[in-house]
N, C-alpha and C positions, 0 to 999 in steps of 0.2 A: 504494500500500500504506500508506505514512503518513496518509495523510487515512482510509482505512478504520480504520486502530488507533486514531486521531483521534477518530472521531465512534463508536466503540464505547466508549471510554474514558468519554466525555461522556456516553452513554445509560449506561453501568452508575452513574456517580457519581449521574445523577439518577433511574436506578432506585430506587438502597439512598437514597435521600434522604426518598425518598417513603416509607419504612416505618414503620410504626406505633413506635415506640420511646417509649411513654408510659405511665406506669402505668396499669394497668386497674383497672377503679372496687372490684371485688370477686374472691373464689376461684372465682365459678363462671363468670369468663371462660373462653375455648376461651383455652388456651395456646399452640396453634399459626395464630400471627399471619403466617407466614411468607408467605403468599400475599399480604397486606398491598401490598407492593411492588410484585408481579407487576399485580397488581388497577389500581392507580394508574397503572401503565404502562402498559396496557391503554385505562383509560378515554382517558388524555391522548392516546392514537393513534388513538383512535376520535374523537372532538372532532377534533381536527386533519384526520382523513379529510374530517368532515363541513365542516368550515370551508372545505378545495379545495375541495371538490365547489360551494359558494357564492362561491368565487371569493373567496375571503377570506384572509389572510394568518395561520398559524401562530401559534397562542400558545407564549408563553416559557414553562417551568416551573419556577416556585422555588421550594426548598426550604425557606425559614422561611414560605413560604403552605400549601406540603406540611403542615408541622407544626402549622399553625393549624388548616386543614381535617382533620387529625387529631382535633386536639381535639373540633373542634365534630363531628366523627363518632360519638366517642363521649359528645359530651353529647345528640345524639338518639334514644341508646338510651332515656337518662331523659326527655327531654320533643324529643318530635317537633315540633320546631315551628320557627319562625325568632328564638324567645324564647329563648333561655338557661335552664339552669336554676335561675340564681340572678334570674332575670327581665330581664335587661337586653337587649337588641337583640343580636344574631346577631355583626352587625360590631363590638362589641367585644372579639371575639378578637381582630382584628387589632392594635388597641392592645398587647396582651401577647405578641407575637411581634414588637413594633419597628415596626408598619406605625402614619402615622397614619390612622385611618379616616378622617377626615375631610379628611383632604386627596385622595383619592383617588373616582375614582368607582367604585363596587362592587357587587359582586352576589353571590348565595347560590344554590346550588342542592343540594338535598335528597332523597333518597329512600333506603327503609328497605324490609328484607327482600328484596334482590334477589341470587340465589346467584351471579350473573356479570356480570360489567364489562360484556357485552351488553344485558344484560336491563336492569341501573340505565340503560345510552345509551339503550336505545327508550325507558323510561320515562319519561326528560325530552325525549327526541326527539316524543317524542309530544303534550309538553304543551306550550301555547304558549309560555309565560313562561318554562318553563326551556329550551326552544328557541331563544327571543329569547336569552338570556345567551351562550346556546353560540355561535351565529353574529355577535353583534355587533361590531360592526367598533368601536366604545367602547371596548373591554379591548383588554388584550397581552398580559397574565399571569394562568396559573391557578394555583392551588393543590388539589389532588385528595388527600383522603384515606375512608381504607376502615377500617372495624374491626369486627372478627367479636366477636360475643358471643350466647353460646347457639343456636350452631351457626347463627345468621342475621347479615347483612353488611349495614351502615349506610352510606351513601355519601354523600359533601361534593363539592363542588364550589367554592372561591371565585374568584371573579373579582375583576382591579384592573384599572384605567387605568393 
């Protein structure tokens, strides 16, 4: 019974960790981000399904990566791309959430407009290169963030060594 109250304890802290808690860029965001959390839990259990299934070892999930790939969630509502919108390379979020990007080996993975944590997994399940990140045996840690604007759901993915 203790090791159950145990590893519920640890799935809800890194449930609520993973939720969107960042200002949204304007008022005609959707206000109810609350699914946010749920969504990020979701993808990480799916990732991780797929990773046994490859005979791979479980990625970590951390919370100041959660809050990175928050970020860059919602800067690809404004430019889709692995560019920033201020121009600069994808992996300097990590910089501004404590990581050094350069010390690390890393990865981005991206997809836009997908209403479920399913549909974003086949989408990059489907795609080589973001398939490759999903199953690499390189990373340990992901960072997974989700953020709904104008009723469509932006999805991150980062990976570290």
């Amino acid at each position: 019974m203790k090791k159950y109250v145990f590893i519920m304890l640890i799935t809800a802290f890194l449930f609520n960790s993973c939720q969107n808690n960042t200002t949204k860029p304007d008022s005609t965001t959707s206000e109810n981000n609350n699914a946010v959390s749920s969504d990020a839990q979701t993808v990480f259990d799916l990732v991780n399904q797929e990773r046994a299934k490859a005979g791979l070892e479980a990625y970590k999930l951390d919370t100041k990566l959660c809050e990175a790939a928050n970020k860059r969630a919602q800067e690809i509502v404004e430019k889709y791309d692995h560019i920033r919108p201020d121009g600069k390379e994808w992996d300097t979020v990590l910089d501004e959430y404590g990581f050094n990007s350069k010390a690390y080996t890393r990865g981005e993975n991206i997809v836009a407009k997908r209403e479920s944590a399913s549909s974003a997994m086949k989408a990059w399940m489907d795609s080589q290169g973001h398939k490759e990140n999903i199953l690499a045996d390189y990373y340990t840690t992901i960072g997974i963030g989700v953020y709904e604007y104008n009723g469509s759901k932006y999805w991150v993915q980062l990976f570290l060594s």
